[in-house]
PyMOL commands that place a pseudoatom at each C-alpha (Angstrom):
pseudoatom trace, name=CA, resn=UNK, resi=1, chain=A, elem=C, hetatm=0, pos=[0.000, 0.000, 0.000]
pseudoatom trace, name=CA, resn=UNK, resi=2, chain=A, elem=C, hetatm=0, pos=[2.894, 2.655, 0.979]
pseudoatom trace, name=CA, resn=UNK, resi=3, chain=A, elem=C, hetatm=0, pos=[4.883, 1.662, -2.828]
pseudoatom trace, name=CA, resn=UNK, resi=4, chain=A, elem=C, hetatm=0, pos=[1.548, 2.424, -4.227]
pseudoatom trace, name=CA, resn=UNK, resi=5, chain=A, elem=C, hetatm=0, pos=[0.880, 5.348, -2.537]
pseudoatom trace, name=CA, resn=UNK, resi=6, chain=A, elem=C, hetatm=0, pos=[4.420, 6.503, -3.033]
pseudoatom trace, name=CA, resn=UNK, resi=7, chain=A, elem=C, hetatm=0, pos=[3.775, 5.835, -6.807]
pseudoatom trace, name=CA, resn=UNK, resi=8, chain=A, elem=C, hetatm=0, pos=[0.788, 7.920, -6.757]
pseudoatom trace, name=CA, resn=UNK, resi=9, chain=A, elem=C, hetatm=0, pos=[2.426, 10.952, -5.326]
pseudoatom trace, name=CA, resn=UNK, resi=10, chain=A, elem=C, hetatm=0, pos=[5.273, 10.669, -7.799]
pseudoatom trace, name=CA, resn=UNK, resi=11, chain=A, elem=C, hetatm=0, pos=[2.576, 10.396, -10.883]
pseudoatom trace, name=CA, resn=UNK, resi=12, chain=A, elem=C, hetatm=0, pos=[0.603, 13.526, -8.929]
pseudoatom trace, name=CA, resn=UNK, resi=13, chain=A, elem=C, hetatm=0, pos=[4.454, 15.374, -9.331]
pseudoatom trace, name=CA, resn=UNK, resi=14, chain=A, elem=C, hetatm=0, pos=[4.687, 14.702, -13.048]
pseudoatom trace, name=CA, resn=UNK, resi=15, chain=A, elem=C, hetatm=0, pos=[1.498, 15.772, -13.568]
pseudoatom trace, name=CA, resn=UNK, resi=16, chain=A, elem=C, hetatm=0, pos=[1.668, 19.215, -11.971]
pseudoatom trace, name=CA, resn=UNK, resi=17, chain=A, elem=C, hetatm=0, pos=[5.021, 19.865, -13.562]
pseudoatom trace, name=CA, resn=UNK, resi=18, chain=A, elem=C, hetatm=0, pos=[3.599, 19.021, -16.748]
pseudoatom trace, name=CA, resn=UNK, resi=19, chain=A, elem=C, hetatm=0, pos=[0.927, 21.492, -16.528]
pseudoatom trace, name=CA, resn=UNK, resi=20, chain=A, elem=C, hetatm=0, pos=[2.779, 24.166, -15.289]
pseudoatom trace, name=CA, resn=UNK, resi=21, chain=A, elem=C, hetatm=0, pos=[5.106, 24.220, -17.782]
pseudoatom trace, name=CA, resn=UNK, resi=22, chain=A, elem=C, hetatm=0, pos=[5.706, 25.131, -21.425]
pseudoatom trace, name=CA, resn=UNK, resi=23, chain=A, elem=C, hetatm=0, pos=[8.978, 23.864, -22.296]
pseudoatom trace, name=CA, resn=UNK, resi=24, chain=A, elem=C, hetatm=0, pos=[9.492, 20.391, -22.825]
pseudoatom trace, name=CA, resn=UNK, resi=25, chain=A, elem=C, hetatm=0, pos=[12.662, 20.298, -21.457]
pseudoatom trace, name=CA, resn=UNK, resi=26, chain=A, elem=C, hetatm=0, pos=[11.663, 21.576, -17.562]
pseudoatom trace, name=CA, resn=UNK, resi=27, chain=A, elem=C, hetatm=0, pos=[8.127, 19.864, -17.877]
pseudoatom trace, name=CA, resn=UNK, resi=28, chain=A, elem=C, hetatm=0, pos=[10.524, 15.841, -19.308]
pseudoatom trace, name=CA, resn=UNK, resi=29, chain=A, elem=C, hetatm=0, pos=[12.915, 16.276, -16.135]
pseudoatom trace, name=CA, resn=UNK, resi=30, chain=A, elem=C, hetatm=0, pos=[10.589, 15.295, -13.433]
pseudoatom trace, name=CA, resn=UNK, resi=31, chain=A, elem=C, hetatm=0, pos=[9.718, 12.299, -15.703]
pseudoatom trace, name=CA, resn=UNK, resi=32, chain=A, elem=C, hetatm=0, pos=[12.816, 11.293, -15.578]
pseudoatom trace, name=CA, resn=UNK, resi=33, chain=A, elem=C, hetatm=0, pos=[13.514, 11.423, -11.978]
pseudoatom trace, name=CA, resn=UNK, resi=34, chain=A, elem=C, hetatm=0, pos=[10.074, 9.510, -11.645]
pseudoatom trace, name=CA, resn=UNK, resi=35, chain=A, elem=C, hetatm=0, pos=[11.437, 6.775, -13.930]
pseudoatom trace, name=CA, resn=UNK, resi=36, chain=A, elem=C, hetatm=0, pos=[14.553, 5.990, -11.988]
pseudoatom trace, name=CA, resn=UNK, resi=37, chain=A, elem=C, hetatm=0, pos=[12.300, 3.375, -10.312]
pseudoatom trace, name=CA, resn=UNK, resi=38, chain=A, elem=C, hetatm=0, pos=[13.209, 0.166, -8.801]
pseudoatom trace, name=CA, resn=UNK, resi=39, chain=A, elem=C, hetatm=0, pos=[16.963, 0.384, -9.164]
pseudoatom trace, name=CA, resn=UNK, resi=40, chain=A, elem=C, hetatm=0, pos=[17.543, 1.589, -12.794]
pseudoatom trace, name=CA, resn=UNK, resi=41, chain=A, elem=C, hetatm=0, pos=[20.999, 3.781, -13.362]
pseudoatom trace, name=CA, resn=UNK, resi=42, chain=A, elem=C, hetatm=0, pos=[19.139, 5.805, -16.581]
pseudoatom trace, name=CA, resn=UNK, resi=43, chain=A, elem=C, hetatm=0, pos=[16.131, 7.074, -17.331]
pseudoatom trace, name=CA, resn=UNK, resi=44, chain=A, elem=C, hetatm=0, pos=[16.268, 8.829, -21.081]
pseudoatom trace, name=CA, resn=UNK, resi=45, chain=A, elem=C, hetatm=0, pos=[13.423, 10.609, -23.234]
pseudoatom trace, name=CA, resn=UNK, resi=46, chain=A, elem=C, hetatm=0, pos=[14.638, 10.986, -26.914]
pseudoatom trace, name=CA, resn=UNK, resi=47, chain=A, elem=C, hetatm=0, pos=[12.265, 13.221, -28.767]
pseudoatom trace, name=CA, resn=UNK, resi=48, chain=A, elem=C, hetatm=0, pos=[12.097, 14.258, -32.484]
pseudoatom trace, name=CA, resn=UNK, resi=49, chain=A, elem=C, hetatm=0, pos=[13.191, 18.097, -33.031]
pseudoatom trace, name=CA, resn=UNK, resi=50, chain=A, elem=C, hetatm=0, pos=[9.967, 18.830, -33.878]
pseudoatom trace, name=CA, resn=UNK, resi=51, chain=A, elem=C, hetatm=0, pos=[9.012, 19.476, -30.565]
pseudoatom trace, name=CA, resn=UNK, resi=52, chain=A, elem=C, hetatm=0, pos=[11.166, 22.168, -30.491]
pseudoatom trace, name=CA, resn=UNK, resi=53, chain=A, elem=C, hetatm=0, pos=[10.038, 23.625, -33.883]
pseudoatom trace, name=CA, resn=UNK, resi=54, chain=A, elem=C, hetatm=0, pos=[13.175, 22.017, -35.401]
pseudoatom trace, name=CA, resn=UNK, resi=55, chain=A, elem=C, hetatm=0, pos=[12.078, 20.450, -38.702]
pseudoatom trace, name=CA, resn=UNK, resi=56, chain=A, elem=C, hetatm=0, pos=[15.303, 19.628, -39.807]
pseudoatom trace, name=CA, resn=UNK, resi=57, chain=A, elem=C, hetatm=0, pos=[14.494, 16.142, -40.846]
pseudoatom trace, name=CA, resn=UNK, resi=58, chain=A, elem=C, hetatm=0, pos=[16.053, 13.219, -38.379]
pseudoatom trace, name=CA, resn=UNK, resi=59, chain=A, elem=C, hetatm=0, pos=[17.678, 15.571, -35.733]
pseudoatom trace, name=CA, resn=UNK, resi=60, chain=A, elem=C, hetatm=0, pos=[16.623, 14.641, -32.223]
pseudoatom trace, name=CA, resn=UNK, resi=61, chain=A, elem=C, hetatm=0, pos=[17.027, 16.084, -28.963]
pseudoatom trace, name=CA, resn=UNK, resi=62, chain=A, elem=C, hetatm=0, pos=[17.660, 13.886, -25.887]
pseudoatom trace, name=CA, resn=UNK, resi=63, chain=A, elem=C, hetatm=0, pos=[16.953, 14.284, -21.752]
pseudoatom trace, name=CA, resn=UNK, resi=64, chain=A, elem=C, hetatm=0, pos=[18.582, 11.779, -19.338]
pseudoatom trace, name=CA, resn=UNK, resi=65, chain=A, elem=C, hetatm=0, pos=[18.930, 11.553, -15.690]
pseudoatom trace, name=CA, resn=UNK, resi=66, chain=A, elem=C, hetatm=0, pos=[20.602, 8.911, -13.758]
pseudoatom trace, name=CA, resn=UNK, resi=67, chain=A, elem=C, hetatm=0, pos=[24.299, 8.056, -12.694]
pseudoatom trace, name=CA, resn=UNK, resi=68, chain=A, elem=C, hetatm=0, pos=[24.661, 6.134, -16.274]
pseudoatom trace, name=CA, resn=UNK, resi=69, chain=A, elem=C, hetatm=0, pos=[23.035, 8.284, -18.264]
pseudoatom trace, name=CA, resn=UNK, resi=70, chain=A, elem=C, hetatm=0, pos=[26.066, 9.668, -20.182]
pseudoatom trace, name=CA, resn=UNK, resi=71, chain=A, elem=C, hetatm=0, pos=[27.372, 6.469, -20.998]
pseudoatom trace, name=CA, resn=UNK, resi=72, chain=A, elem=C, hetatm=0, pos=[23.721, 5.095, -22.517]
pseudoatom trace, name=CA, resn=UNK, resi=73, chain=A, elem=C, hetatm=0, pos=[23.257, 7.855, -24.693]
pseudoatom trace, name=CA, resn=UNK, resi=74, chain=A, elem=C, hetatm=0, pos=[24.645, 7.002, -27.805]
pseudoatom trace, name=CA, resn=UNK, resi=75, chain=A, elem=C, hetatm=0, pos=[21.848, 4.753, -27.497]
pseudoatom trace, name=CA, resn=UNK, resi=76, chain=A, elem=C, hetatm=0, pos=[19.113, 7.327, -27.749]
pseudoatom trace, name=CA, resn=UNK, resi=77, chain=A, elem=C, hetatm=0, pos=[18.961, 7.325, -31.813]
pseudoatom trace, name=CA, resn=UNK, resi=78, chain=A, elem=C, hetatm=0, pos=[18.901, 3.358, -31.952]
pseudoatom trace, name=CA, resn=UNK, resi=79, chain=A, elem=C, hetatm=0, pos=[15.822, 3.097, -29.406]
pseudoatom trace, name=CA, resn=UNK, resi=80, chain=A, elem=C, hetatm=0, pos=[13.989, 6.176, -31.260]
pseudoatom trace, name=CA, resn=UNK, resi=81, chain=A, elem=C, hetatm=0, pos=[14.422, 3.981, -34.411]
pseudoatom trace, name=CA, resn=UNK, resi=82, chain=A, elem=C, hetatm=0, pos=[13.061, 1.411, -32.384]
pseudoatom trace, name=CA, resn=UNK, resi=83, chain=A, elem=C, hetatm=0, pos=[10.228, 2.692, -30.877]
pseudoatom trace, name=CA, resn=UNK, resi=84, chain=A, elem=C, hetatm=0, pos=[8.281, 4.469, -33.817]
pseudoatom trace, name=CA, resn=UNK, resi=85, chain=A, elem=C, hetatm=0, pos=[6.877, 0.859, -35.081]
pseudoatom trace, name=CA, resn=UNK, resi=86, chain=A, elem=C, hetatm=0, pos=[6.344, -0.547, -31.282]
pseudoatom trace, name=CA, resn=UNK, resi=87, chain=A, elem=C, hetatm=0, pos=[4.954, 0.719, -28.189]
pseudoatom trace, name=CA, resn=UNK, resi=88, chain=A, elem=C, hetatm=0, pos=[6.981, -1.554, -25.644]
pseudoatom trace, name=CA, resn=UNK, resi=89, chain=A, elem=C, hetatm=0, pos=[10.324, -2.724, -26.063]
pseudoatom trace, name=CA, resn=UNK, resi=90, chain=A, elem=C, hetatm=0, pos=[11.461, -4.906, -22.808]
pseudoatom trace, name=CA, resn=UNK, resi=91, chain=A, elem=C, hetatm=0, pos=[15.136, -6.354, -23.213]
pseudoatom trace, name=CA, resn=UNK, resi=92, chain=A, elem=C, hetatm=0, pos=[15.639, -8.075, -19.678]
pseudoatom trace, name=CA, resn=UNK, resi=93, chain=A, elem=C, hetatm=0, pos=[18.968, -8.878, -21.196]
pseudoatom trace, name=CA, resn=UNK, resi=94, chain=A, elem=C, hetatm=0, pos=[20.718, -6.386, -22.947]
pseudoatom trace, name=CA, resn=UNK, resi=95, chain=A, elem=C, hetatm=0, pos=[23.595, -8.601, -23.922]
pseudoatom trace, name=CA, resn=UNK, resi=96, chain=A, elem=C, hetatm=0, pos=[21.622, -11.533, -24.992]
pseudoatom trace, name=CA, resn=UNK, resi=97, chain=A, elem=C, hetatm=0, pos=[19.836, -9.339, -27.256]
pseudoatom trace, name=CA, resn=UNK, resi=98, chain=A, elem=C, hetatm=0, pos=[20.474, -8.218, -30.778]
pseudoatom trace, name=CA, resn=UNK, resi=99, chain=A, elem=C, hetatm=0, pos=[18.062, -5.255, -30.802]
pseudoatom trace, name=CA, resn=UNK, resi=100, chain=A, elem=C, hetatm=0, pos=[20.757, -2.685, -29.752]
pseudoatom trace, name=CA, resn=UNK, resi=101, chain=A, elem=C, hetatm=0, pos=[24.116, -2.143, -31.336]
pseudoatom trace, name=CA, resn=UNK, resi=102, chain=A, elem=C, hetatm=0, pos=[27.196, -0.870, -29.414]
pseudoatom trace, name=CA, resn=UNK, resi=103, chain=A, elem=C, hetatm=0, pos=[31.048, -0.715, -30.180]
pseudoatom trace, name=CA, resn=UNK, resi=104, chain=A, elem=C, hetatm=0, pos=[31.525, -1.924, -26.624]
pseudoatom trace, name=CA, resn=UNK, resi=105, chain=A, elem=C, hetatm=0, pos=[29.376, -4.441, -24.598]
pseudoatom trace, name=CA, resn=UNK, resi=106, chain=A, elem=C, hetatm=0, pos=[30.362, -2.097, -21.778]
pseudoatom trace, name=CA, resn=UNK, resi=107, chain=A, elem=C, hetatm=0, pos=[28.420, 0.886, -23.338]
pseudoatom trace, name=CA, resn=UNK, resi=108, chain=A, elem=C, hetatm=0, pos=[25.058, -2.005, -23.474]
pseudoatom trace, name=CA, resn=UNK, resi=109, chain=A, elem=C, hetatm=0, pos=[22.734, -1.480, -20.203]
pseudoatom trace, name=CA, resn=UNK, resi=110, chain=A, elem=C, hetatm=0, pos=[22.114, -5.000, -18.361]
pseudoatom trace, name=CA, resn=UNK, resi=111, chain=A, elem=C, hetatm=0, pos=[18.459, -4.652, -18.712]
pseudoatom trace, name=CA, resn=UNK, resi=112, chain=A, elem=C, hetatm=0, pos=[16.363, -1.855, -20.885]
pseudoatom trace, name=CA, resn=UNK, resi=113, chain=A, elem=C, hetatm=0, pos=[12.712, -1.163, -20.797]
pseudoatom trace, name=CA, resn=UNK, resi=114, chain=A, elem=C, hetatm=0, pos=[11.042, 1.233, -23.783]
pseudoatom trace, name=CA, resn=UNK, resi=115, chain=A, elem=C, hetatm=0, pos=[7.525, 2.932, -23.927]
pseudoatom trace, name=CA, resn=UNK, resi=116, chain=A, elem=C, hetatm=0, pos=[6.779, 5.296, -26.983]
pseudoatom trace, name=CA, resn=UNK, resi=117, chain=A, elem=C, hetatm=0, pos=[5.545, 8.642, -26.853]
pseudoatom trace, name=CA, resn=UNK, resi=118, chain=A, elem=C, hetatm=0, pos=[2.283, 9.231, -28.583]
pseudoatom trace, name=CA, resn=UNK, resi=119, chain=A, elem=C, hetatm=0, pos=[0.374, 12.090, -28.464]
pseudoatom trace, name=CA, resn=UNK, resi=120, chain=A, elem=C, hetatm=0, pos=[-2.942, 11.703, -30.928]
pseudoatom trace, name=CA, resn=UNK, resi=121, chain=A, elem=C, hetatm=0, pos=[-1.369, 9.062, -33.290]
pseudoatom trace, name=CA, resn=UNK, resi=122, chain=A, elem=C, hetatm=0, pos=[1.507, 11.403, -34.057]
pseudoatom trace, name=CA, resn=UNK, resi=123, chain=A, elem=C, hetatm=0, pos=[4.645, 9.518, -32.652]
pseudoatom trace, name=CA, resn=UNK, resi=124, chain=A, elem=C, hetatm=0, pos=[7.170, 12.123, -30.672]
pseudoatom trace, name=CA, resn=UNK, resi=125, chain=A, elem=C, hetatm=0, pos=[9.470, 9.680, -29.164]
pseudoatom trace, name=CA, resn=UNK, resi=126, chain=A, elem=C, hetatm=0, pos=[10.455, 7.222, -26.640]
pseudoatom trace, name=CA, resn=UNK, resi=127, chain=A, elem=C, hetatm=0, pos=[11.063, 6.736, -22.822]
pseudoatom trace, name=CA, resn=UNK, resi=128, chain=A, elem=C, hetatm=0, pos=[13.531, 4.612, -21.791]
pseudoatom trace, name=CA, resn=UNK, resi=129, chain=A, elem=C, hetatm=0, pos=[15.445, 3.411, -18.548]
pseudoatom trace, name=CA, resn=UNK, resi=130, chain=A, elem=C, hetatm=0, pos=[18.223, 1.652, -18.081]
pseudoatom trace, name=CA, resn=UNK, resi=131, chain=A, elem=C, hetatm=0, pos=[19.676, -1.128, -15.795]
pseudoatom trace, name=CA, resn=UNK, resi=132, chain=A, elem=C, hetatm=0, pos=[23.515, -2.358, -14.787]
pseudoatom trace, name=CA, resn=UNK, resi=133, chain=A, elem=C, hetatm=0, pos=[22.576, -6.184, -14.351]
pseudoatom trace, name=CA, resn=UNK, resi=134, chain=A, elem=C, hetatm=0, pos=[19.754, -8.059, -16.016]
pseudoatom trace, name=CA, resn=UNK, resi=135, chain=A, elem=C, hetatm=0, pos=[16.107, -7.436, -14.430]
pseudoatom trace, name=CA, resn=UNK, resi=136, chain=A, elem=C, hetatm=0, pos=[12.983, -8.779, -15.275]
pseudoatom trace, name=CA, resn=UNK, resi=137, chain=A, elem=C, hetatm=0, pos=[10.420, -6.105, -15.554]
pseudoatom trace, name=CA, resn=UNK, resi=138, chain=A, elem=C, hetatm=0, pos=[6.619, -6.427, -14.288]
pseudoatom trace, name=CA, resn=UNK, resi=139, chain=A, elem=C, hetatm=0, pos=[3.250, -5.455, -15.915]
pseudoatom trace, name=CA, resn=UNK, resi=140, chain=A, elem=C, hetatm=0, pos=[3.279, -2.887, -13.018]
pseudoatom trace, name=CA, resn=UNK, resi=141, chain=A, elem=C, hetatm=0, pos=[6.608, -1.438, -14.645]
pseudoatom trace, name=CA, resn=UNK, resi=142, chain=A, elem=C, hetatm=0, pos=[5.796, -1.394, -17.645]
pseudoatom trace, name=CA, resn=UNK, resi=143, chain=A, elem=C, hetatm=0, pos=[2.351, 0.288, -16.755]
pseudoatom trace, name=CA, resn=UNK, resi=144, chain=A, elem=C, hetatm=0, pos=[3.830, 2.926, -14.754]
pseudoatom trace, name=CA, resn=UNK, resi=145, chain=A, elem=C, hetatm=0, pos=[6.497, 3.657, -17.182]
pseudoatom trace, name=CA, resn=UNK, resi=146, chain=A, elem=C, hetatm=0, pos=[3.556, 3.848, -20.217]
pseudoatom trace, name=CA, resn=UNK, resi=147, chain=A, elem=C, hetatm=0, pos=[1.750, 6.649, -17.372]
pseudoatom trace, name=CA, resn=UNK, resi=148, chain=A, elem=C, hetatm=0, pos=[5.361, 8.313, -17.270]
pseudoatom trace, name=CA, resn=UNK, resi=149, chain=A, elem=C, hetatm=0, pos=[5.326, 8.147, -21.210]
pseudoatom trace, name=CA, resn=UNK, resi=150, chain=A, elem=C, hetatm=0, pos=[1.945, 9.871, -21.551]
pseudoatom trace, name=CA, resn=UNK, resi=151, chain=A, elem=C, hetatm=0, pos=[2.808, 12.921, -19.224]
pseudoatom trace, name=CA, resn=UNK, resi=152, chain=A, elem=C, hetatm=0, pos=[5.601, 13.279, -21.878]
pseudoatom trace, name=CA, resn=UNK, resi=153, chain=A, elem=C, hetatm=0, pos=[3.392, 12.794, -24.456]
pseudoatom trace, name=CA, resn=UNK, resi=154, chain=A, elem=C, hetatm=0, pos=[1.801, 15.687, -22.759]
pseudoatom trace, name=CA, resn=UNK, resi=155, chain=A, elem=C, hetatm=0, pos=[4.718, 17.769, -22.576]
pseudoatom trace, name=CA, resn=UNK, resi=156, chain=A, elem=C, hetatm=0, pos=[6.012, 17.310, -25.937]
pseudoatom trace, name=CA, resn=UNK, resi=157, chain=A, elem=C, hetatm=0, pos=[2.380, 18.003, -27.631]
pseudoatom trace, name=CA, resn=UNK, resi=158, chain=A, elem=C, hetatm=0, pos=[2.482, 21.076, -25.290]
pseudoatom trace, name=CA, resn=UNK, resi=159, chain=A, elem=C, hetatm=0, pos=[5.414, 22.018, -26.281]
pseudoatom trace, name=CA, resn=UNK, resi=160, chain=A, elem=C, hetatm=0, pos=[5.310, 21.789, -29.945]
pseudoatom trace, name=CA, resn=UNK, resi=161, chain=A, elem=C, hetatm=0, pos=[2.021, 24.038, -29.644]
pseudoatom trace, name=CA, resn=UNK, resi=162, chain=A, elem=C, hetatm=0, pos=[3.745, 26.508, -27.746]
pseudoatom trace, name=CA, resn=UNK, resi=163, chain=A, elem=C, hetatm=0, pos=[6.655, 26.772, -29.968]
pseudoatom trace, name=CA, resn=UNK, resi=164, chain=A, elem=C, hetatm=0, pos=[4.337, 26.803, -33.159]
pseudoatom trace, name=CA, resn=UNK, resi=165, chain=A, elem=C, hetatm=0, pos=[2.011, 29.617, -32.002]
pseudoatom trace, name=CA, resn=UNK, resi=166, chain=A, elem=C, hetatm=0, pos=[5.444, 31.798, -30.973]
pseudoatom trace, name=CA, resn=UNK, resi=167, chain=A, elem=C, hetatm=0, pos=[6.834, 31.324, -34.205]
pseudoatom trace, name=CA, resn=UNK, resi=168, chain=A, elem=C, hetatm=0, pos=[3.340, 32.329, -35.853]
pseudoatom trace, name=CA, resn=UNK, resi=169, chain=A, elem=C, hetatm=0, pos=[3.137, 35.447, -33.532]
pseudoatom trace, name=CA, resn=UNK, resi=170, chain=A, elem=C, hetatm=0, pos=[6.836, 36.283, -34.479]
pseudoatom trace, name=CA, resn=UNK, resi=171, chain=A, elem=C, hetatm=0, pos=[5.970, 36.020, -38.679]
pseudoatom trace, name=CA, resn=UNK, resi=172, chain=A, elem=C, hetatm=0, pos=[2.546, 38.061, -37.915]
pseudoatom trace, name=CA, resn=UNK, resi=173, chain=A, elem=C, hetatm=0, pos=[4.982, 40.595, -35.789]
pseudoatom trace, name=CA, resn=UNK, resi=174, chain=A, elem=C, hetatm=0, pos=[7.339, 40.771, -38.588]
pseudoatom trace, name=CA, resn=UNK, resi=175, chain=A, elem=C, hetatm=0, pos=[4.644, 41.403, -41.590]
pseudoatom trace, name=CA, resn=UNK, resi=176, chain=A, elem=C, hetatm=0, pos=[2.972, 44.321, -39.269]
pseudoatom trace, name=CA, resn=UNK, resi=177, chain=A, elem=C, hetatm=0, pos=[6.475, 45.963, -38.364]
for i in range(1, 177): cmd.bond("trace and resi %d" % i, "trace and resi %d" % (i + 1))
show_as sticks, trace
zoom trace
């Protein structure tokens, strides 16, 4: 009842942050430090420029918290290839797995678990988190990371609004100056 309760209050966090802000980048980080559940060293959201009104064509921008989060990132572009043709990736065992590619099998997480971000059928990105060793991941992980994934869904949508009206205002500004 407490880890639930404690779950609830960390969903409740998200939420508010989410709402409060414009930016994807300050509304993502509390995400992040929600994901770092249950022992995982990463937690990553990898997000298509568009968000940021970037439509440079396969430029992303990444978020990552977590004491490995540096090292997993050259991931990010591999699981955002990934995710836009599946909603839940769950590799228990990184290095038994051939999904992921890396020049090292140091720079391979033990364990990974990947939810996309939708946001009305238009795909934005993905969520990931990392693990050292290999973990086997729950329908209650996997359910709280997809709730985690929607507040970014959330945030990204938000964001891309936000950055589309400001650049609209800016070219109105510009043809009444």
């Amino acid at each position: 009842l407490k880890a639930r309760l404690n779950e609830l209050n960390r969903l409740l966090k998200v939420s508010q942050a989410v709402a409060s802000h414009l930016s994807a980048g300050e509304a993502i980080q509390p995400v992040l430090e929600a994901a770092l559940l249950h022992g995982a060293n990463s937690a990553r959201i990898v997000l298509s420029s568009e968000v940021a009104g970037d439509t440079s064509e396969g430029k992303l921008i990444a978020y990552g918290n977590g004491q490995a989060t540096n090292r997993y990132s050259l991931l990010d572009g591999q699981i955002y290839g990934l995710m836009e043709g599946e909603d839940i990736l769950s590799l228990p065992n990184c290095q038994r797995s051939h999904r992921l590619r890396a020049d090292a099998p140091a720079d391979l997480p033990g364990a990974m678990l990947a939810v996309a971000i939708h946001h009305n059928a238009q795909y934005f990105g993905a969520l990931w988190i990392a693990f050292e060793t290999p973990t086997l991941f729950t329908q209650e992980d996997v359910r709280f990371l997809g709730t985690l994934a929607g507040q970014a869904a959330l945030a990204a949508a938000n964001s891309a609004w936000y950055t589309s009206a400001e650049m609209g205002r800016r070219r109105l500004e510009a043809v009444l100056t």
